[in-house]
C-alpha positions as CSV (number, residue, x, y, z in Angstrom):
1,X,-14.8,44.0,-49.0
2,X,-14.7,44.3,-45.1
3,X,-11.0,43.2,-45.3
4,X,-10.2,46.0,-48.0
5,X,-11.8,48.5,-45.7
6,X,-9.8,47.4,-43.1
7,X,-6.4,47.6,-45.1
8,X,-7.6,50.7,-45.9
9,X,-8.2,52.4,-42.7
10,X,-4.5,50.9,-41.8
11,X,-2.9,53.2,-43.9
12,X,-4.9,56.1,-42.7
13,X,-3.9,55.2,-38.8
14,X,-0.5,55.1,-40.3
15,X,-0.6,58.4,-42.1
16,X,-2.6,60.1,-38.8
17,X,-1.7,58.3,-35.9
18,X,-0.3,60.4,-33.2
19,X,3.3,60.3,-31.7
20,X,3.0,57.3,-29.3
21,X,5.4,54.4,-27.9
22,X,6.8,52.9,-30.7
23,X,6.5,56.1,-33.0
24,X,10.1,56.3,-33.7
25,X,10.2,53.7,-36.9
26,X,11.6,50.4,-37.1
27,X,15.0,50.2,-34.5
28,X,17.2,47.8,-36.7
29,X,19.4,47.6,-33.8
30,X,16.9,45.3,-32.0
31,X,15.7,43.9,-35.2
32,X,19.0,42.4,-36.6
33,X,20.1,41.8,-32.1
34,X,20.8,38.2,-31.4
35,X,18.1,37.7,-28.7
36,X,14.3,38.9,-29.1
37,X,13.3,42.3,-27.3
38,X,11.2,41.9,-24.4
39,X,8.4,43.9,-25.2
40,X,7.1,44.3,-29.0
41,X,7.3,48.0,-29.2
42,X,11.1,47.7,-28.5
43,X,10.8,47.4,-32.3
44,X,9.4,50.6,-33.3
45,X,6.8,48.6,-35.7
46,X,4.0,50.6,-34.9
47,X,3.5,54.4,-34.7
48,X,1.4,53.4,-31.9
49,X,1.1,50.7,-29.8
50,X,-2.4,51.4,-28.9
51,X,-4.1,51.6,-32.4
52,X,-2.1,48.9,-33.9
53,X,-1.6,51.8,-36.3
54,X,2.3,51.0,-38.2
55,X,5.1,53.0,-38.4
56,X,6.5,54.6,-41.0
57,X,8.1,52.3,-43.8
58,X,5.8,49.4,-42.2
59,X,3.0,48.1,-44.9
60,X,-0.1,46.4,-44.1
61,X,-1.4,44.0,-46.1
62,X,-3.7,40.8,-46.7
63,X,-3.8,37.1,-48.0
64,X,-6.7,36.5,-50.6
65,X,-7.5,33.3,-48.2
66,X,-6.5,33.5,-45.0
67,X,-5.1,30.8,-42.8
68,X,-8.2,29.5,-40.5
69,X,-7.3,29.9,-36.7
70,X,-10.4,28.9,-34.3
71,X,-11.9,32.7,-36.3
72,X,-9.4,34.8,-35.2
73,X,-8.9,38.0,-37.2
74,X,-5.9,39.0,-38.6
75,X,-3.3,42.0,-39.3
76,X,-0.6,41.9,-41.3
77,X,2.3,44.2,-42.0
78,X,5.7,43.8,-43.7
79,X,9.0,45.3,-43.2
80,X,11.9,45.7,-45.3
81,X,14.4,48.1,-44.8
82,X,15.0,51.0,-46.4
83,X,17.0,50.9,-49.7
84,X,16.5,47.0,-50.2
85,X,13.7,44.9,-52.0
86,X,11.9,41.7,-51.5
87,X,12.9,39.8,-55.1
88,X,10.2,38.4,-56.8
89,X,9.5,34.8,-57.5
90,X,6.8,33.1,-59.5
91,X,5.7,30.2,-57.1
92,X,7.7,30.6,-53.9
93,X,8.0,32.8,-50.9
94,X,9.4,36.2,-52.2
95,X,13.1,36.4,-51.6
96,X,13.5,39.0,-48.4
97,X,16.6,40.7,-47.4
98,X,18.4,40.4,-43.9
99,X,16.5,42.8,-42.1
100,X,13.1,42.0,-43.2
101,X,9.9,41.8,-40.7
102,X,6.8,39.1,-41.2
103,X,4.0,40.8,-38.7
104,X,1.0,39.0,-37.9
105,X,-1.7,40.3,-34.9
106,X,-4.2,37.6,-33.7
107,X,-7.3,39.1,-32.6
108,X,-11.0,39.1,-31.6
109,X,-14.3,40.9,-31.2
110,X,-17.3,40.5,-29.1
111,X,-19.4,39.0,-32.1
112,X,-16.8,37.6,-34.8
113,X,-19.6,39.1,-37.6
114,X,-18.3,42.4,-37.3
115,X,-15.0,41.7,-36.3
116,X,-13.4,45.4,-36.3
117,X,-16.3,46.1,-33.5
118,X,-15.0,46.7,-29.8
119,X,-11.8,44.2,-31.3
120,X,-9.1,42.8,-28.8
121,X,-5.3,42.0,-30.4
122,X,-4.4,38.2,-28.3
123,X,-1.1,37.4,-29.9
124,X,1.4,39.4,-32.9
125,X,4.2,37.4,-34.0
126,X,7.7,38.2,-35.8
127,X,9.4,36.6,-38.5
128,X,12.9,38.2,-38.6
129,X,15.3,37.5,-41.0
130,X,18.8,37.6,-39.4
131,X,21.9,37.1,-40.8
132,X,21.9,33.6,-40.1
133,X,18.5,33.0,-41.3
134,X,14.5,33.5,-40.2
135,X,13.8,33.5,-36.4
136,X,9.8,33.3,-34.8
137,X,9.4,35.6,-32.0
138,X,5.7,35.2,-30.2
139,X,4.7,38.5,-28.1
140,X,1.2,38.1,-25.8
141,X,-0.9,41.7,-25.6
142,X,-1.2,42.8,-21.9
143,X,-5.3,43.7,-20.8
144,X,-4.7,47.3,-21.7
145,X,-4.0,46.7,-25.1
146,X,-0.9,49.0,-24.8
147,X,2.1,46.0,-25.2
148,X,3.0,43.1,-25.9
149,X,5.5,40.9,-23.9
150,X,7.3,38.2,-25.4
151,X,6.2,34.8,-24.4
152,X,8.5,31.9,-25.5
153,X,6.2,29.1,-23.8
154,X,3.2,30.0,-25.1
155,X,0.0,30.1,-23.1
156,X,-3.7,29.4,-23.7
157,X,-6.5,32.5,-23.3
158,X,-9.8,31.7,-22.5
159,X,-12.1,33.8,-25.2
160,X,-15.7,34.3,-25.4
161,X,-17.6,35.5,-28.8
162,X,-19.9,35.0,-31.0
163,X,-18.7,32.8,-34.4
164,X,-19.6,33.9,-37.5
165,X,-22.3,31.8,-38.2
166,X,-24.0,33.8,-34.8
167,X,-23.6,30.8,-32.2
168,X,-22.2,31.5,-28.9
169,X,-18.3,30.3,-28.9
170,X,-16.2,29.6,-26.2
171,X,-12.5,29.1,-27.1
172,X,-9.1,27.8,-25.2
173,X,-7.4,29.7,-28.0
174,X,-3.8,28.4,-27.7
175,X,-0.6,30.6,-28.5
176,X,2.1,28.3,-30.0
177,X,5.3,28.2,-28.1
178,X,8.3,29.5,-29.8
179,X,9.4,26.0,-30.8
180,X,6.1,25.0,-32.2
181,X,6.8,27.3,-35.0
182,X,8.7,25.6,-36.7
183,X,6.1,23.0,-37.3
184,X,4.6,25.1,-39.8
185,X,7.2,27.1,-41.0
186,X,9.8,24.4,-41.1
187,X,11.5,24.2,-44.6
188,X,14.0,21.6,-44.4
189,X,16.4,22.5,-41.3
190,X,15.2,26.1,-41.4
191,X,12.2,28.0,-41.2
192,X,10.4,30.5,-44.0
193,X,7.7,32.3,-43.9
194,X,4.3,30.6,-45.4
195,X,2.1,33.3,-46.7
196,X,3.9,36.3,-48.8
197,X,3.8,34.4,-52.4
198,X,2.8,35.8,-55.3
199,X,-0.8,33.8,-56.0
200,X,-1.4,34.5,-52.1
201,X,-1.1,38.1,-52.6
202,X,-1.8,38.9,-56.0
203,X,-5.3,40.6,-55.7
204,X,-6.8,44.2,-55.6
205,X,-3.0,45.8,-56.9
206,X,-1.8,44.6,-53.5
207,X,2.0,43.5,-55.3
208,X,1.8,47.1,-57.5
209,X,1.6,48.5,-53.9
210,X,4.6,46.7,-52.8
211,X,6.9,47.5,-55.6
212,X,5.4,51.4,-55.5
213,X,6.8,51.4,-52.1
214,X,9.9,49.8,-52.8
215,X,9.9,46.9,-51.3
216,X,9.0,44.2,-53.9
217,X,11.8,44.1,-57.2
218,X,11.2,42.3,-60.6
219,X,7.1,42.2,-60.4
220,X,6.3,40.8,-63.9
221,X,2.9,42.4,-65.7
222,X,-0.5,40.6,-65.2
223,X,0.1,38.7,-62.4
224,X,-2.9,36.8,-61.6
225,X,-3.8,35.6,-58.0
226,X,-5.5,31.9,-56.7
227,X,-9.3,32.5,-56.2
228,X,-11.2,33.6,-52.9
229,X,-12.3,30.1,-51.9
230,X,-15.9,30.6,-51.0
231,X,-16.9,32.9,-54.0
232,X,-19.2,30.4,-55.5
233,X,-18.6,32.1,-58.9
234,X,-15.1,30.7,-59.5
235,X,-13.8,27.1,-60.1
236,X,-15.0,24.9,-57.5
237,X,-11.5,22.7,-57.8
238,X,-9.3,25.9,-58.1
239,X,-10.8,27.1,-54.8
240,X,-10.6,23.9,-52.9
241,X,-7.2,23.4,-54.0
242,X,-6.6,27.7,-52.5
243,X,-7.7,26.4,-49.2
244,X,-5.5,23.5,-49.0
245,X,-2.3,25.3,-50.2
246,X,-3.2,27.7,-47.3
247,X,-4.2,25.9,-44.7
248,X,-1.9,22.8,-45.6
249,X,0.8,22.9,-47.9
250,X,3.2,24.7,-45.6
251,X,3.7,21.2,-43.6
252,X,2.5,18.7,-46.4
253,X,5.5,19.2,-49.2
254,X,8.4,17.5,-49.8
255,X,10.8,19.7,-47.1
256,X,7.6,20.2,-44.3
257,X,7.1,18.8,-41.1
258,X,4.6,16.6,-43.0
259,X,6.6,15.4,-45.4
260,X,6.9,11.8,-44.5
261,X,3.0,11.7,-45.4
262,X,3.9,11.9,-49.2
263,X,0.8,14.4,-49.2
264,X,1.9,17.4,-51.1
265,X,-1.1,19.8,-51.0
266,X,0.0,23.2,-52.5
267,X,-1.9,24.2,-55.7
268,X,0.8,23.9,-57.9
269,X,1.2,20.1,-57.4
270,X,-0.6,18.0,-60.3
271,X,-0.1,14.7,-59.6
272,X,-3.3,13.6,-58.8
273,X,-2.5,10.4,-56.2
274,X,0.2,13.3,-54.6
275,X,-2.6,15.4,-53.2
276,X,-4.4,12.4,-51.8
277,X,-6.8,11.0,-54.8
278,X,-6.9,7.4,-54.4
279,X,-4.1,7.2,-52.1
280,X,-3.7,5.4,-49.1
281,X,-2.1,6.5,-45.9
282,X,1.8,5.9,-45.3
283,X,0.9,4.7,-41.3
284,X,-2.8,3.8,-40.9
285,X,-3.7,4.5,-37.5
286,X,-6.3,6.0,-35.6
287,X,-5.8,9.0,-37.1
288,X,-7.5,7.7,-40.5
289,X,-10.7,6.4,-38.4
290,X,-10.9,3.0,-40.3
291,X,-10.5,4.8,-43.9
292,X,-8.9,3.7,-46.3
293,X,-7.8,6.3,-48.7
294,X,-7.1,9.9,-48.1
295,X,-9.6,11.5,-50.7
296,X,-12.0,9.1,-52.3
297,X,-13.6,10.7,-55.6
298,X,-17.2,11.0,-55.3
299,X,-16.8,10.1,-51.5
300,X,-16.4,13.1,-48.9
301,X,-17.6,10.5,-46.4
302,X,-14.9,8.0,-46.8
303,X,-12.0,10.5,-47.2
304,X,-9.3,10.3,-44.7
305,X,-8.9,14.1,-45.5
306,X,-12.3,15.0,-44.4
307,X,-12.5,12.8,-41.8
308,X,-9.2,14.5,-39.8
309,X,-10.3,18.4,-41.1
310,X,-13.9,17.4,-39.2
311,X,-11.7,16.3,-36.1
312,X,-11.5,18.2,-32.6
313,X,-9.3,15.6,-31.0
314,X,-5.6,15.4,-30.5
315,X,-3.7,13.4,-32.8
316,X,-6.5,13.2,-35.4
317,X,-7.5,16.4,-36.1
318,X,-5.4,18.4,-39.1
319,X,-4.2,21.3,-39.0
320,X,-2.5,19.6,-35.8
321,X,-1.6,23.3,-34.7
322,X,-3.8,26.8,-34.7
323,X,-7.1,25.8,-34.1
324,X,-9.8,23.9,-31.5
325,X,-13.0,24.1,-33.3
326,X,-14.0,23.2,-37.5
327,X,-14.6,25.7,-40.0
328,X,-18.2,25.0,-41.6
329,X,-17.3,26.9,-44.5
330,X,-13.9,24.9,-45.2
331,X,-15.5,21.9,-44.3
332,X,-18.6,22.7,-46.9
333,X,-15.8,23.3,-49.8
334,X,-13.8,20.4,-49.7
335,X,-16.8,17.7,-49.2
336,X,-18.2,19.8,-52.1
337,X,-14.9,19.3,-54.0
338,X,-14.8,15.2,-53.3
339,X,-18.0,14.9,-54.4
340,X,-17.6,17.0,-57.2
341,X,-15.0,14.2,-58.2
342,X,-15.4,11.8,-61.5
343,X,-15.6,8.3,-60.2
344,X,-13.9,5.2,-62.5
């Protein structure tokens, strides 16, 4: 609910926001330009820098499970240029025309259980799709929260709040360098985006939305969406496997940075011993802390994938990139899921 609240007062700050730097609409000029802009309102992707309120044309929207980065909250808005449409497609990332704009804002708040309280934007980054193919632009917001500059090395920023669970937390939240996105965008030789795909975004009329505003073409009826994974009402397996096509599947597939694991984690895989069951690990190393197999049935405790998802360290903890403390929750729903597992 508090994310659909937030989606909607988007499109009110849209609607209402007052002329401000960036107000002129999306500049394809410095879009489709061969080198990033220097500052992110060079763009003209939000009415108002200030806010965070988007231009015109610009469309926020929301993942039913987000991607878990050390709590951070996150905006997202989409671009495609006027007179064009995203194409639909059934189990991959929608097909975007040259032109297109992926927008994602990294932020926090004084006590992560109201996020939208007193909130500070860290980091908004760009997918672009140029002519010759998607490019990863990372911008850092200045202390004023008036710009963003672009920052190709990345940096770390020191954050203090309060987690969601109420416990103090004190983060070295680090922004990936431009060349660390490919490690999770990486889709053979290129990078894609990870997140706009129809069971992703499929809740709440979110697609009707797109294709009302042009942007999305060929939207078949009753398109259904992958579960919320911590509403207790649904599937336990179909949520667990929601959260490890989020968090995961983006390296571990066959074309990722992970694919010499032979770990294939999106939902739409069904070979069992492909997303880990009974499978032992390609290298065995340190990384697997003396397990044997990645998910054990029956077993959280002697699953490799637990095991590295409960992991702080360097080398051994997975995701490898985008966070520096564990998820409680996510690490609740996938012991649940292994033990939830028949046994021989």
């Amino acid at each position: 609910m508090r994310r659909l609240v937030l989606l909607a007062s988007l499109f009110l700050l849209a609607a209402c926001a007052p002329a401000g730097k960036g107000a002129r609409g999306p500049d394809m000029g410095v879009i489709l330009a061969d080198d990033p802009a220097p500052s992110l309102s060079d763009y003209g992707l939000f009415a108002d820098m200030a806010t965070g309120a988007p231009a015109p044309g610009v469309l926020p929207y929301d993942l039913i499970n987000p991607l878990f980065t050390d709590h951070a909250a996150k905006h997202r808005f989409v671009f495609v240029p006027g007179g064009q449409t995203a194409a639909y497609r059934e189990t991959e990332v929608f097909d975007f025309p040259v032109g297109s704009v992926l927008v994602k804002t990294f932020a926090f708040a004084p006590d992560m259980r109201a996020p939208e309280d007193g909130q500070w934007r860290v980091e908004t980054r760009l997918l672009i799709h140029k002519a010759g193919g998607w490019a990863a632009y990372p911008y850092v917001w200045n202390a004023a929260q008036t710009e963003a500059v672009y920052s190709p090395a990345g940096q770390r920023i020191g954050i203090e709040t309060i987690s969601p669970d109420g416990a103090p937390l004190q983060l070295r939240y680090a922004m990936p360098n431009q060349n660390q996105c490919k490690t999770c965008h990486q889709t053979g030789k290129d990078i894609a985006p990870i997140g706009p795909k129809a069971r992703h975004l499929a809740h709440e009329g979110q697609l009707a939305r797109w294709e009302a505003a042009g942007i999305l073409s060929g939207l078949p009826e009753g398109v259904a969406g992958e579960p919320y994974a911590f509403d207790p009402s649904a599937p336990l397996d179909l949520r667990a496997r929601a959260w490890l096509d989020v968090n995961c599947a983006h390296c571990h597939k066959a074309d990722g940075s992970a694919s010499n694991s032979g770990l294939w984690l999106s939902s739409t895989e069904t070979g069992p011993a492909r997303i880990g069951i009974l499978k032992h690990p390609v290298a065995a190393g340190r990384g697997s802390g003396g397990l044997k197999q990645v998910i054990v049935p029956g077993d959280p405790d002697a699953s490799i994938l637990l095991y590295r998802m409960a992991s702080t360290e360097p080398g051994v903890a997975m995701p490898e990139l985008g966070r520096s403390v564990t998820d409680p929750d996510s690490l609740a729903l996938i012991r649940e899921w292994i033990a939830a597992m028949e046994t021989e």
